[in-house]
Kinemage of the C-alpha trace (Angstrom):
@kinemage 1
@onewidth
@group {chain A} dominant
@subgroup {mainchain}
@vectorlist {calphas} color= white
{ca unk a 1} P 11.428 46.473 16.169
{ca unk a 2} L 8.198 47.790 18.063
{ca unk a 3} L 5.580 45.817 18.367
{ca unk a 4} L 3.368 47.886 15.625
{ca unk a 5} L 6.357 47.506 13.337
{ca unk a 6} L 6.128 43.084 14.336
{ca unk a 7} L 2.233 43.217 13.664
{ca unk a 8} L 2.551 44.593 10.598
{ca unk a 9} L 5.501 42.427 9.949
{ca unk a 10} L 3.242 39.202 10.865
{ca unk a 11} L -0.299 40.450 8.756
{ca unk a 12} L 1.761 40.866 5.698
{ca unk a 13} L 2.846 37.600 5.723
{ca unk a 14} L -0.701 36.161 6.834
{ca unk a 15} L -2.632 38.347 3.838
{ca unk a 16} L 0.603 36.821 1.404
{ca unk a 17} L -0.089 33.149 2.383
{ca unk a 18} L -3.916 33.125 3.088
{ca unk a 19} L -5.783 35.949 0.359
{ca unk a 20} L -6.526 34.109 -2.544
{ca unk a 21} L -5.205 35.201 -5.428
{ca unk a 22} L -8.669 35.900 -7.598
{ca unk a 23} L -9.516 38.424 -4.147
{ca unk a 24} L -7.095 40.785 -5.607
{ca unk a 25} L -8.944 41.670 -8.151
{ca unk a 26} L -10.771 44.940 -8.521
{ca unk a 27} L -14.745 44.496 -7.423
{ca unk a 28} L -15.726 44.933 -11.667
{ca unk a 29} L -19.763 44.506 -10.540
{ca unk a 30} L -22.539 43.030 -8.338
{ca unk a 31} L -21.367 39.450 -8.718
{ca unk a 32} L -17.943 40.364 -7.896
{ca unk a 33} L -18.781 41.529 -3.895
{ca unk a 34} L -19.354 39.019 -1.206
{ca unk a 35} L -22.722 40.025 1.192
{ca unk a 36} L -22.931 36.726 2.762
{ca unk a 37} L -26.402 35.297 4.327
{ca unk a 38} L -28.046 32.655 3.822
{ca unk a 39} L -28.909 32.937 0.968
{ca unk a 40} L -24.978 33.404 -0.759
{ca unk a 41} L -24.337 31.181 -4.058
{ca unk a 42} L -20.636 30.357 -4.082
{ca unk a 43} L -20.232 27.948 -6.585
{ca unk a 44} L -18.997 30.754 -9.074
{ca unk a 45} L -16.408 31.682 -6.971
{ca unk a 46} L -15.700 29.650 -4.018
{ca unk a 47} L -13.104 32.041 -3.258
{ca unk a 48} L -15.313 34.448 -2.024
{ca unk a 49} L -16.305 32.095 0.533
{ca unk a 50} L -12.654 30.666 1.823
{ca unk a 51} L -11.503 34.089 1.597
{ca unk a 52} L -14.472 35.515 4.312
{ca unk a 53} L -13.924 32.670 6.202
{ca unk a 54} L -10.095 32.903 6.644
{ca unk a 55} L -10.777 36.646 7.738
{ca unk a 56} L -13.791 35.951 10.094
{ca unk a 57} L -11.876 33.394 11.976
{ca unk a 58} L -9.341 35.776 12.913
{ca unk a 59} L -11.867 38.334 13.807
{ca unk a 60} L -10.691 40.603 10.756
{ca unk a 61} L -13.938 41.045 8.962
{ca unk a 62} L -14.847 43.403 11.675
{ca unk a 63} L -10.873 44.085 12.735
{ca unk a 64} L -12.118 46.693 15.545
{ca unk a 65} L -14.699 45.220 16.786
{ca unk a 66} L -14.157 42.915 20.838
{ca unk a 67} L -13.307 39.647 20.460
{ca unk a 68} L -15.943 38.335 22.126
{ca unk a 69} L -18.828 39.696 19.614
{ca unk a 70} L -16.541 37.801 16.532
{ca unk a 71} L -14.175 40.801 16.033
{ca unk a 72} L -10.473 40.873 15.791
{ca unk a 73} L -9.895 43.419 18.804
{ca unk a 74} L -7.609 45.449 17.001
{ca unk a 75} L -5.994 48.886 17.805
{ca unk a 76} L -7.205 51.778 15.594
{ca unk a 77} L -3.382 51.719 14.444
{ca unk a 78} L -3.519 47.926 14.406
{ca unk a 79} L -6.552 48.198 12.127
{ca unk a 80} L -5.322 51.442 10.016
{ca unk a 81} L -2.269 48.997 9.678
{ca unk a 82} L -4.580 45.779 8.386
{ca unk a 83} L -6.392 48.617 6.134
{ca unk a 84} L -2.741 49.410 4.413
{ca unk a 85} L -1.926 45.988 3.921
{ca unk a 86} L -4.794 44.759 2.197
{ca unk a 87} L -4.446 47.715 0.149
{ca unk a 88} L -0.886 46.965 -0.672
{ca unk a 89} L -1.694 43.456 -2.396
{ca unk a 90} L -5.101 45.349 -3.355
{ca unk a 91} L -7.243 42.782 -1.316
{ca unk a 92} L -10.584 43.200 -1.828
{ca unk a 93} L -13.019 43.600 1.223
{ca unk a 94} L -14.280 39.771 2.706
{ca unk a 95} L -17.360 40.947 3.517
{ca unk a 96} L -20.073 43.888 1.922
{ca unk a 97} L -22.831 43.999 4.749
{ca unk a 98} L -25.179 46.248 6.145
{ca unk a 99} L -24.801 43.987 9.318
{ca unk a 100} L -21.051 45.583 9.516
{ca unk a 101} L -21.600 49.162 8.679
{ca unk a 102} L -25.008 49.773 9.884
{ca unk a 103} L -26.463 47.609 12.153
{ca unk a 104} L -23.463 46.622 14.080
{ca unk a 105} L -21.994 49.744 15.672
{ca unk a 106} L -25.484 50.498 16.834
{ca unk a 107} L -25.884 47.556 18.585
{ca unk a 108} L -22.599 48.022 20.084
{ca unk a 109} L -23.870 51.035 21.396
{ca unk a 110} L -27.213 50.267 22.372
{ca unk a 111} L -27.707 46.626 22.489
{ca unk a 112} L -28.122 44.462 25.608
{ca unk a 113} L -25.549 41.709 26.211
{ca unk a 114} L -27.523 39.108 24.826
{ca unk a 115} L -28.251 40.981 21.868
{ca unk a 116} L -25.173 41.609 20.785
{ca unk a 117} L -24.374 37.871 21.803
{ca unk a 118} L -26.736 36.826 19.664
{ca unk a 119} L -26.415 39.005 16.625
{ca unk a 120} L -22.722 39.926 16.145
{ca unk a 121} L -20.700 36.990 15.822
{ca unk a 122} L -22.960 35.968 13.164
{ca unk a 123} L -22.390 39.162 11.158
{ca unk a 124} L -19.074 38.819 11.642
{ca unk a 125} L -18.836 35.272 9.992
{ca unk a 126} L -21.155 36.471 7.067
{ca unk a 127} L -23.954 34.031 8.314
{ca unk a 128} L -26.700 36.444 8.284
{ca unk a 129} L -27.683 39.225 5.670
{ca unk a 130} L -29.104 42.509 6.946
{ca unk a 131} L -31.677 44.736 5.084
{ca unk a 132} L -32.671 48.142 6.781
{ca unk a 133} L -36.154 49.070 7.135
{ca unk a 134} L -36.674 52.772 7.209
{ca unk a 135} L -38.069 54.766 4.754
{ca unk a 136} L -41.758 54.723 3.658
{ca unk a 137} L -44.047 55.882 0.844
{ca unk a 138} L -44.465 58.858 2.843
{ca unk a 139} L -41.823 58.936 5.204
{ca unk a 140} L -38.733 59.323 3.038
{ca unk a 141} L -36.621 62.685 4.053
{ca unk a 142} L -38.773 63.125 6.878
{ca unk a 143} L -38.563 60.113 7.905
{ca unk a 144} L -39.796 60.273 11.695
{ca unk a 145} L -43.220 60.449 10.023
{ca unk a 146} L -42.988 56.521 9.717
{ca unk a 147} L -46.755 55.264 10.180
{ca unk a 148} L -45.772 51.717 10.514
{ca unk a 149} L -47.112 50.195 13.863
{ca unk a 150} L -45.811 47.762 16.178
{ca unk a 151} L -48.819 47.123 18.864
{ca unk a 152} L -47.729 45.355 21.734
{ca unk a 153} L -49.484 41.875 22.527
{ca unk a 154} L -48.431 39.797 25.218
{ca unk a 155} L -44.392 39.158 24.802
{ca unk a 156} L -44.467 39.980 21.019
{ca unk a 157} L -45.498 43.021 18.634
{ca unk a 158} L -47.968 42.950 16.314
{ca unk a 159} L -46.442 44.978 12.831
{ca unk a 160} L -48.201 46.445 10.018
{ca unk a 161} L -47.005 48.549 7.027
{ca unk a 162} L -45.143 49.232 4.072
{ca unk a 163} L -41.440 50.484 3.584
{ca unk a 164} L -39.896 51.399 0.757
{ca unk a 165} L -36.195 51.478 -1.243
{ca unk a 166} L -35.851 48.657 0.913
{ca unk a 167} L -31.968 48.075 -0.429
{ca unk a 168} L -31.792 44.178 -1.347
{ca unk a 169} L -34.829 43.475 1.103
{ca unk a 170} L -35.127 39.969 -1.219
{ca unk a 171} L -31.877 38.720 -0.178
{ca unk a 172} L -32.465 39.621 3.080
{ca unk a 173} L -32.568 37.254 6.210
{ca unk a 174} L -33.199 39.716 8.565
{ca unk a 175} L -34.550 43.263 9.046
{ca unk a 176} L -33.334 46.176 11.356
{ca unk a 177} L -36.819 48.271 11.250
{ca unk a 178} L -38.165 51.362 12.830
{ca unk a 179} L -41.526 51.165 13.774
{ca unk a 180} L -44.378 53.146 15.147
{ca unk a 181} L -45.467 52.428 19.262
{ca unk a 182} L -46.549 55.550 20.003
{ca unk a 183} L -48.715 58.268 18.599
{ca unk a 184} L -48.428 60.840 21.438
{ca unk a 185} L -45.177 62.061 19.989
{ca unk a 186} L -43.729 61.570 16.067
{ca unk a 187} L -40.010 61.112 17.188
{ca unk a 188} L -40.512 60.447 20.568
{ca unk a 189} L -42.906 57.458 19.228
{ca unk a 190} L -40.232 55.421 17.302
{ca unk a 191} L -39.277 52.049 17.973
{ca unk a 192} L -36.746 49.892 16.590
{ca unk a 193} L -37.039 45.924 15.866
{ca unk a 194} L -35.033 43.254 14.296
{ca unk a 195} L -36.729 39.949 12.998
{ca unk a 196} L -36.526 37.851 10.274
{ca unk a 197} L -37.088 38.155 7.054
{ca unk a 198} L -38.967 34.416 7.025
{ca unk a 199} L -41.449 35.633 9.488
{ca unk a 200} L -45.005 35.139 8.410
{ca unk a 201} L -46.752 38.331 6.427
{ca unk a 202} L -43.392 39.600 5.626
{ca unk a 203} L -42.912 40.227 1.349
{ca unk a 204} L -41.064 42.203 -1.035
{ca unk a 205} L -41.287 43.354 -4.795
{ca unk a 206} L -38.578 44.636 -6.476
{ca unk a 207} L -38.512 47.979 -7.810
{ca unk a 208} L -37.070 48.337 -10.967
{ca unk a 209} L -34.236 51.144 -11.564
{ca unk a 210} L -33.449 53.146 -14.900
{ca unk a 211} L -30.137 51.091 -14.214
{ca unk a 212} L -32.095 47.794 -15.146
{ca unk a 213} L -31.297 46.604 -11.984
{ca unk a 214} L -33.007 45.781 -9.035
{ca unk a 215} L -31.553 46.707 -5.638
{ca unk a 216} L -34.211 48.053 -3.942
{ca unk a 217} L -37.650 46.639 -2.729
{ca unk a 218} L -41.154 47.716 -1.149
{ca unk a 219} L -41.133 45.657 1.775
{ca unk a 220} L -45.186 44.495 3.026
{ca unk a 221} L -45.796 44.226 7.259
{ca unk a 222} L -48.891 41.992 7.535
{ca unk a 223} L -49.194 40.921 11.247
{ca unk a 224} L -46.059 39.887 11.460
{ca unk a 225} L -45.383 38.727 14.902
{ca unk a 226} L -42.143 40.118 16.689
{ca unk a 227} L -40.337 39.334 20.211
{ca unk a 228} L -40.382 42.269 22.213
{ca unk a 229} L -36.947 40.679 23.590
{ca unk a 230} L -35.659 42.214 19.697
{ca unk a 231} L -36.179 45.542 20.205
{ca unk a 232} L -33.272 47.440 20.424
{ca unk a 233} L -33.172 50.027 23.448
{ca unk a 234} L -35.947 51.604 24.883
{ca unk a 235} L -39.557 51.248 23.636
{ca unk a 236} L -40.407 55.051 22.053
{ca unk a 237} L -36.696 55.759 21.832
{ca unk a 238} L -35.756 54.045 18.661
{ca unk a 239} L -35.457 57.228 16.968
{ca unk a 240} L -32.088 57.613 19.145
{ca unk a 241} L -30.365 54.253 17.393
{ca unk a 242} L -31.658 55.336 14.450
{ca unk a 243} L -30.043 58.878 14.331
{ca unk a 244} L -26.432 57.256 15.064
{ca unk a 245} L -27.055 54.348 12.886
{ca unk a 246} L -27.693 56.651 10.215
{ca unk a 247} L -23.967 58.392 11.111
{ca unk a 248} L -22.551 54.973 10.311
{ca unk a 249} L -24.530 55.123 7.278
{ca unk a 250} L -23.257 58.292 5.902
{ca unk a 251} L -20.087 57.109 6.502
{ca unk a 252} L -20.636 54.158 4.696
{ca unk a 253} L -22.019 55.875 1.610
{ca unk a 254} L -19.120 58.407 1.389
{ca unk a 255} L -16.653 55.329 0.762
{ca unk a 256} L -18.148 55.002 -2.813
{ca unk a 257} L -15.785 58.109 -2.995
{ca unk a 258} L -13.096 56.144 -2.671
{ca unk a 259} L -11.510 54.447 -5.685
{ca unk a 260} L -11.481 50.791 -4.388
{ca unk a 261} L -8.270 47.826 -4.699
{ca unk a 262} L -6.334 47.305 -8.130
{ca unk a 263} L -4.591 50.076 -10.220
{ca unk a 264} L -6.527 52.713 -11.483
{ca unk a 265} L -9.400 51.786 -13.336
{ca unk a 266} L -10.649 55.235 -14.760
{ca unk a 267} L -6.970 55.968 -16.047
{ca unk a 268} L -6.522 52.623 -17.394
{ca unk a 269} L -10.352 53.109 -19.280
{ca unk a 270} L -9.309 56.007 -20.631
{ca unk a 271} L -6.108 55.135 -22.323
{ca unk a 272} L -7.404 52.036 -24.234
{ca unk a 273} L -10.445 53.927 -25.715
{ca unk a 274} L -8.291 57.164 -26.041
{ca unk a 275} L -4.835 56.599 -26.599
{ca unk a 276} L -1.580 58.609 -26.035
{ca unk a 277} L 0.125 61.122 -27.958
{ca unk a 278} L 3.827 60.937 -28.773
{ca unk a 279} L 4.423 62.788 -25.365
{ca unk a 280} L 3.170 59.489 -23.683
{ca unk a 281} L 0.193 61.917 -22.479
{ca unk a 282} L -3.500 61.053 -23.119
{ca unk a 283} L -4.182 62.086 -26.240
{ca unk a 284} L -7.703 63.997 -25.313
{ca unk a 285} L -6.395 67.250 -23.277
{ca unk a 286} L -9.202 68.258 -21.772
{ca unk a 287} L -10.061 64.918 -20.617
{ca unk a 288} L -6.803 64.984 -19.380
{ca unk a 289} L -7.428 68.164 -17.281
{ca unk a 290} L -10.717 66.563 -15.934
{ca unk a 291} L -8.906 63.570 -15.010
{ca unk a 292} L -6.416 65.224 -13.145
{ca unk a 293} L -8.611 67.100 -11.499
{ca unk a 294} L -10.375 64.150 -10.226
{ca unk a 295} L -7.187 62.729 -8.811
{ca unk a 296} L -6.328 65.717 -6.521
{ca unk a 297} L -9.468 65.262 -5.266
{ca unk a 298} L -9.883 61.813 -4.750
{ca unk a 299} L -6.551 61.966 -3.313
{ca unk a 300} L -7.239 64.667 -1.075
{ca unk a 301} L -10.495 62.784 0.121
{ca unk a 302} L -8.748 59.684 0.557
{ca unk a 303} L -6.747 61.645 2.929
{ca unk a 304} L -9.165 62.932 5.284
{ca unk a 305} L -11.066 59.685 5.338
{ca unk a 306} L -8.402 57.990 6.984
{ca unk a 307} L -8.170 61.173 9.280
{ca unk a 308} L -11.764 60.990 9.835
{ca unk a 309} L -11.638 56.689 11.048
{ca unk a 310} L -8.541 58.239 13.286
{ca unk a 311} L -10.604 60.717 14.853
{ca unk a 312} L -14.287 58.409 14.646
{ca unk a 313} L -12.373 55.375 16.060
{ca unk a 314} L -10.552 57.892 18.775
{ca unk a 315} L -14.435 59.963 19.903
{ca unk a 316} L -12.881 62.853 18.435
{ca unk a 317} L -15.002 62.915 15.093
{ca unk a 318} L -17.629 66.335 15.282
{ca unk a 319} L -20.767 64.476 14.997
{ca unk a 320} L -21.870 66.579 12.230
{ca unk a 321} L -19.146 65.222 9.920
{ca unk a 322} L -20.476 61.982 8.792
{ca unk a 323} L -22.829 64.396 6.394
{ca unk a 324} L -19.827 66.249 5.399
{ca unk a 325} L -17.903 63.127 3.944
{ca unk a 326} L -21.362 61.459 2.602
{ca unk a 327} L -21.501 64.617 0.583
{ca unk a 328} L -18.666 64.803 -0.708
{ca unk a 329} L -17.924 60.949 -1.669
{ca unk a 330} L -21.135 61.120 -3.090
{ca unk a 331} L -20.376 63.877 -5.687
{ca unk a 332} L -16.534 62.214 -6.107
{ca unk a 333} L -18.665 58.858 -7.108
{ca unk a 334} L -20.498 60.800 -9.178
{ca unk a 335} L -18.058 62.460 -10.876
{ca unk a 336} L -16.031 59.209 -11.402
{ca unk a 337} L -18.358 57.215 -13.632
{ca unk a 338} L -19.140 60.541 -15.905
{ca unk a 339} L -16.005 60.659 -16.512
{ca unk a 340} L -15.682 56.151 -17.204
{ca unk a 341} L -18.399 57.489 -19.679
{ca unk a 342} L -16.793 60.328 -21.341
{ca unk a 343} L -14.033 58.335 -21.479
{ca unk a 344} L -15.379 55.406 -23.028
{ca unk a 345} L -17.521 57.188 -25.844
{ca unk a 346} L -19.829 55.877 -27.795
{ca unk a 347} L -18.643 52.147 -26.577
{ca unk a 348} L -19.602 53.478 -23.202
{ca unk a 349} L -23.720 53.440 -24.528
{ca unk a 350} L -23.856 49.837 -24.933
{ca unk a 351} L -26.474 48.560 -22.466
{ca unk a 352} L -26.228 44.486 -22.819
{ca unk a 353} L -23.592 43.029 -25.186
{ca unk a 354} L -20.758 40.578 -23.726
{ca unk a 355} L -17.948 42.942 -24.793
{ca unk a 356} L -19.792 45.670 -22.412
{ca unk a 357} L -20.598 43.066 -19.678
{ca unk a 358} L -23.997 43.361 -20.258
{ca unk a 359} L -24.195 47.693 -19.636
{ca unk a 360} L -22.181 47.572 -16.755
{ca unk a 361} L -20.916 51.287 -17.444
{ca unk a 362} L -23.750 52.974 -17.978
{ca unk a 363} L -26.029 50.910 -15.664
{ca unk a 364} L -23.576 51.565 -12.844
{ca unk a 365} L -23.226 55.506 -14.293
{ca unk a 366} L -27.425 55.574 -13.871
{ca unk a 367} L -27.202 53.956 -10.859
{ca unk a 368} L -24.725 56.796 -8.768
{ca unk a 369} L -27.889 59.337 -9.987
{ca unk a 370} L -29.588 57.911 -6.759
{ca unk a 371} L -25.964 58.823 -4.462
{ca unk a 372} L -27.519 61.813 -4.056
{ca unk a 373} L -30.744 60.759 -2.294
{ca unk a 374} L -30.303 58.093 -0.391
{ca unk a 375} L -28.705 57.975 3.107
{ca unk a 376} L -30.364 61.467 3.155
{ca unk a 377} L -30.064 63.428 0.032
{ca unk a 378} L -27.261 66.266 -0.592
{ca unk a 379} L -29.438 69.148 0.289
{ca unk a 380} L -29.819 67.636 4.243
{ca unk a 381} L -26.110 67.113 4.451
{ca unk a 382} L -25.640 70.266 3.365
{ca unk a 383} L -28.274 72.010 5.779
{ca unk a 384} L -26.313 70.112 8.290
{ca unk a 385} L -22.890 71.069 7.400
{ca unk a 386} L -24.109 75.132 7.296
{ca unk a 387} L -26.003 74.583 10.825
{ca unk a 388} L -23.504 72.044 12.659
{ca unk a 389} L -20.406 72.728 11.205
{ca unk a 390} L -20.404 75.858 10.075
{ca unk a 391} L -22.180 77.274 12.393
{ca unk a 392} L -24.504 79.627 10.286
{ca unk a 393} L -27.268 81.237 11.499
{ca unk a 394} L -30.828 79.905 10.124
{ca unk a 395} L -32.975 81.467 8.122
């Protein structure tokens, strides 16, 4: 037996005895995934919490990541392995977190010892919540026109401003933000902070969605008062974390692509509204085509995202590509909940009964219209695909 063949031998038999039965369940809505922070409310479903904890203390909510920053120091074949797994007793993740996809690889790459010291273990464990300042009232797609300043003063920065789509800024313990130290150059000017969410002359207000939901925030800077020791690289070269951070993001975003843990959902909607004929075939044949369709492709997208975590986790992955996969799991996402809604027909309207859980179709359905936009919307990716990947010539 090699030794892949013995780890995978030994985290079968860990995931069997320690992943709690109600974590292998499909995620059915926001109360279902498990951000973490200080803020978390387990007593719903204190399985949330023994099941992040059992992964964090082998370093498996962050499986790739060095043991010494709260990772599990895995392989990329040890962690493609872990990955397979969990999907085979459809295990749901541990841990949603911006601290994970977002903030951490950056620091990773940029951060100073004690930074990531500091910082990653306790995203690893779940103990801290991450919100991500960037955008602004004016600075959305271009978004090194940021006007929010960060004026030195002694050992600290003095911030001011607004941001915007601030994605669950009110849950938030802390904030990776880009901020304005410079004027002399727009990109060259950037900065990037963290700090807390507690700090004095921070606030948020929720912006209400079509969905009904809340997510997202504006976020208010009034002299808030922030270490210089937690900025991230350089001073004026912020804009250089931000550019790969936003990479990770992409990457991130594209995942709502893929179908997550437990059956198939879509197929499974579709044949208790619909039915089957006598052939054992859903009984609506052009939904029937559309839903095959849909497989090939998630299938086929499935497949080169795991090539694309080979190749990312290897430094082969173009660095163009994370816009090519946050495009296309975008429109897959999309393309998934018009067809829960299609499938579901009128049923599929009702916005807050119990039998609907309260909208969740169509909320959800409304809420993929903004896939599209954020993370950089479809029409950047696709100027970067033509000019990075393609290699077309401009206009």
């Amino acid at each position: 037996m090699s030794e892949l063949d013995t780890f995978r031998a030994q985290t079968r038999a860990w995931l069997e005895e320690n992943v709690p039965h109600s974590m292998r369940q499909p995620v059915r809505g926001e109360g279902d995934a498990n951000w973490g922070g200080r803020k978390a409310d387990y007593s719903k479903n204190p399985d949330q919490k023994l099941y992040m904890d059992r992964m964090a203390s082998r370093g498996w909510t962050v499986p790739d990541w060095p043991t010494e920053y709260g990772g599990g120091g895995l392989s990329p074949a040890e962690a493609k392995i872990l990955r397979e797994e969990m999907g085979r007793i459809k295990a749901r993740n541990p841990l949603n977190s911006f601290g994970i996809s977002m903030l951490g690889p950056a620091l990773l790459k940029y951060g100073t010892e004690e930074q990531k010291l500091e910082h990653l273990p306790k995203i690893a464990r779940g103990e801290i919540r991450w919100c991500q300042g960037y955008s602004e009232p004016n600075a959305g797609s271009d978004l090194a026109g940021l006007q929010t300043s960060a004026v030195p003063d002694g050992d600290d920065y003095i911030v001011n401003g607004q941001k915007v789509w601030t994605s669950y800024a009110d849950k938030a313990d802390w904030i990776f933000c880009l901020v304005r130290t410079s004027k002399e150059s727009k990109q060259g000017g950037i900065s990037f902070l963290l700090f807390d969410m507690d700090s004095p002359g921070v606030s948020t207000k929720p912006i209400l969605l079509i969905s009904g939901y809340s997510p997202f925030c504006e976020t208010f800077f009034d002299n808030v008062r922030v270490p210089k020791k937690n900025r991230i690289h350089e001073e004026n070269k912020g804009w250089d974390v931000a550019k790969y951070l936003l990479g990770h993001e992409r990457e991130m975003i594209s995942g709502m692509g893929l179908a997550g843990p437990g059956g198939n959902p879509l197929i499974e909607g579709a044949i208790a509204t619909i039915g089957l004929n006598d052939r054992g075939e859903l009984a609506d044949p052009l939904l029937r085509g559309q839903l095959a369709l849909f497989e090939v492709r998630s299938k086929a997208f499935r497949a080169m995202s795991e090539r694309f975590i080979d190749e990312l986790k290897a430094g082969r992955a173009h660095p163009a590509q994370p816009s090519m996969m946050k495009y296309y799991g975008t429109e897959l996402n999309k393309s998934r909940h018009e067809l829960v809604m299609a499938s579901g027909g009128s049923d599929a309207l009702e916005w807050e009964s119990e039998r609907s859980n309260h909208g969740a179709a169509p909320r959800a359905w409304l809420r993929t219209k903004a896939n599209s936009i954020e993370g950089g919307t479809s029409e950047v990716q696709l100027n970067i695909i033509a000019k990075r990947i393609l290699e077309l010539p401009g206009a």
